[in-house]
C-alpha positions as CSV (number, residue, x, y, z in Angstrom):
1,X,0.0,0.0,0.0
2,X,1.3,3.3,-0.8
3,X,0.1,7.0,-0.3
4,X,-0.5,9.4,-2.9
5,X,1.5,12.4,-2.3
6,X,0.9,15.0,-0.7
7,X,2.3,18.7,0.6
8,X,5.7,17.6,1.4
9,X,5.5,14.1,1.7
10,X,7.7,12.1,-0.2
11,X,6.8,11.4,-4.0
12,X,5.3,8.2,-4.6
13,X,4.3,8.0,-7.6
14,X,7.4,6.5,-9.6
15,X,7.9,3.8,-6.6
16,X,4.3,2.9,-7.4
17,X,5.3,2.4,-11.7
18,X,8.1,0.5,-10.1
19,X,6.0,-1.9,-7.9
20,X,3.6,-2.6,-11.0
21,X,6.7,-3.3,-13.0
22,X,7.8,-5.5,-10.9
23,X,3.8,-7.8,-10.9
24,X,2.8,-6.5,-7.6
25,X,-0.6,-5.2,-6.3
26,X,-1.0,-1.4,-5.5
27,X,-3.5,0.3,-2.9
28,X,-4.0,3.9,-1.8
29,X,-5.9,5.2,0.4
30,X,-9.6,5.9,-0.1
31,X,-11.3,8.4,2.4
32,X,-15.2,6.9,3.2
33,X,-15.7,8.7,6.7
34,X,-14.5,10.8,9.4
35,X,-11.1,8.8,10.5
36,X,-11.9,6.0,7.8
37,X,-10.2,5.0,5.0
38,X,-10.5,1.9,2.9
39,X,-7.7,0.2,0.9
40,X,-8.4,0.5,-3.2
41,X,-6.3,-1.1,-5.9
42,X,-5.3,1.0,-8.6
43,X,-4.4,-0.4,-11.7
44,X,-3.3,3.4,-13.5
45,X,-2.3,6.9,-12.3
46,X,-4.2,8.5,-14.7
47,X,-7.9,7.7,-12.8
48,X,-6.9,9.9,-9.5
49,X,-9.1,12.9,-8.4
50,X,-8.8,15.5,-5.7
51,X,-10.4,14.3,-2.3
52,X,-12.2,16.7,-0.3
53,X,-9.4,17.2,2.3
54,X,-6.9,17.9,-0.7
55,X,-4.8,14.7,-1.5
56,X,-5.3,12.4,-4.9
57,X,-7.1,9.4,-4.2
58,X,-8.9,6.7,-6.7
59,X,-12.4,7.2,-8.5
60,X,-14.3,4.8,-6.7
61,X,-15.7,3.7,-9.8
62,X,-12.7,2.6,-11.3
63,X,-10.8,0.5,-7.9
64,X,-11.7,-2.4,-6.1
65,X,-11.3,-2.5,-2.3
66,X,-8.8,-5.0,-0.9
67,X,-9.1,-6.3,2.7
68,X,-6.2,-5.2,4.7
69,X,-5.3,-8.7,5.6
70,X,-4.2,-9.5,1.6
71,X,-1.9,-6.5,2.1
72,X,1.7,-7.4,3.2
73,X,3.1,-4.2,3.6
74,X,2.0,0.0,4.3
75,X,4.4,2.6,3.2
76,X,2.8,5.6,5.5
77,X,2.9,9.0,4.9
78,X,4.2,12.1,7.3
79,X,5.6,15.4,7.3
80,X,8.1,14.3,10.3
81,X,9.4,11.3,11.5
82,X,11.5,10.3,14.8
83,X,14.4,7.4,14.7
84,X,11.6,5.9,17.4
85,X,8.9,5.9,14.5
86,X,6.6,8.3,15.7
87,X,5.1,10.6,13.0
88,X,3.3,13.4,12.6
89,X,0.8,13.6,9.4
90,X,-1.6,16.3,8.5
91,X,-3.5,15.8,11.9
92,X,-6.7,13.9,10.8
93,X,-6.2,10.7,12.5
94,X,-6.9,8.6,9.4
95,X,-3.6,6.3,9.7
96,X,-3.5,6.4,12.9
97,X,-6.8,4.4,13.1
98,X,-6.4,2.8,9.8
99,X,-2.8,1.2,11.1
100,X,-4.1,-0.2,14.5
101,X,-4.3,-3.8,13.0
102,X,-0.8,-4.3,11.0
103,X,2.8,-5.4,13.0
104,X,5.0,-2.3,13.2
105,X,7.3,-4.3,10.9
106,X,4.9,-3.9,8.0
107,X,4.7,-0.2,8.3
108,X,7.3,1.5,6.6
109,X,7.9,5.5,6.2
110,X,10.2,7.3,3.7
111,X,11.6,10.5,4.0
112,X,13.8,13.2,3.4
113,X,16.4,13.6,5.6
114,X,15.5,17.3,6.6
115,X,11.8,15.4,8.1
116,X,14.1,13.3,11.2
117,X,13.9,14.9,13.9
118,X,14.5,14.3,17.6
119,X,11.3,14.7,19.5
120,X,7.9,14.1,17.6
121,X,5.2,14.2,20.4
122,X,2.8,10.8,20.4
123,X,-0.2,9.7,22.3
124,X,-1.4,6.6,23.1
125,X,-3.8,6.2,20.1
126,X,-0.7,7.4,17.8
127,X,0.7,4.5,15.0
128,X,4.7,3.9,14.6
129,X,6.4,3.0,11.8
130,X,9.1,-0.2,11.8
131,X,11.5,1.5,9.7
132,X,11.8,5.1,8.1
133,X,13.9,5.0,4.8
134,X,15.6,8.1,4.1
135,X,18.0,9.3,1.6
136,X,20.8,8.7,3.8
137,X,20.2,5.9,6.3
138,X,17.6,3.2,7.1
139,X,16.2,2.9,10.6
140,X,14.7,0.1,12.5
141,X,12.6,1.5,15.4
142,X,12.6,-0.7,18.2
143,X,8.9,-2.4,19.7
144,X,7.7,-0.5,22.7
């Protein structure tokens, strides 16, 4: 599962050519509620629109939705990361609830360098990453 970029997120979009190259299934995100989001496959780029809140997200006519247990792995979105894996996002709370239900292992972040920082404030109903990928290094946060 990948994002589709947003603000200053890291870009997606060629990783998601990539993974397609490569025979593998692709989900975004698709907004349905207030803090709910459903997993669609996308088969093209070209069949995006702009949501509501302001990212790209599938034309629900043209996806099907995949349960999250047929997805293996959730490359998660943020604006700032900690080498712990806390992240801070655009403040709706969609991941957050979305992620609840996957290992930590299977959520992975990238990001640009200049988005580590040292202290990213988290709650208890906050998600962690397993590992933030950025241009430089590759962390592996540690389970609480």
């Amino acid at each position: 599962m990948f994002y589709l970029t947003y603000g200053s997120e890291v870009i997606t979009q060629h990783l998601i050519r990539n993974a397609w190259k490569r025979g593998k299934t692709v989900v975004v995100p698709l907004v349905t509620g207030p803090r709910n989001m459903l997993a669609a496959k996308i088969t093209s780029l070209d069949r995006l629109k702009r949501s509501d809140l302001g990212p790209l997200e599938p034309d629900r006519e043209y996806c099907k939705i995949i349960p999250k247990n047929k997805i293996g792995l959730v490359v998660v979105p943020g604006i700032c990361f900690n080498k712990a894996g806390n992240r801070i996002g655009y403040g709706k709370g969609f991941y957050d609830t979305w992620l609840k239900r996957f290992q930590i292992r299977k959520r992975v972040a990238i990001a640009y360098g200049c988005q580590l920082t040292k202290c990213v404030p988290s709650q208890k109903h906050d998600s962690r990453v397993g590992i933030v990928i950025t241009e430089k290094e590759t962390i592996r946060t540690k389970p609480r």
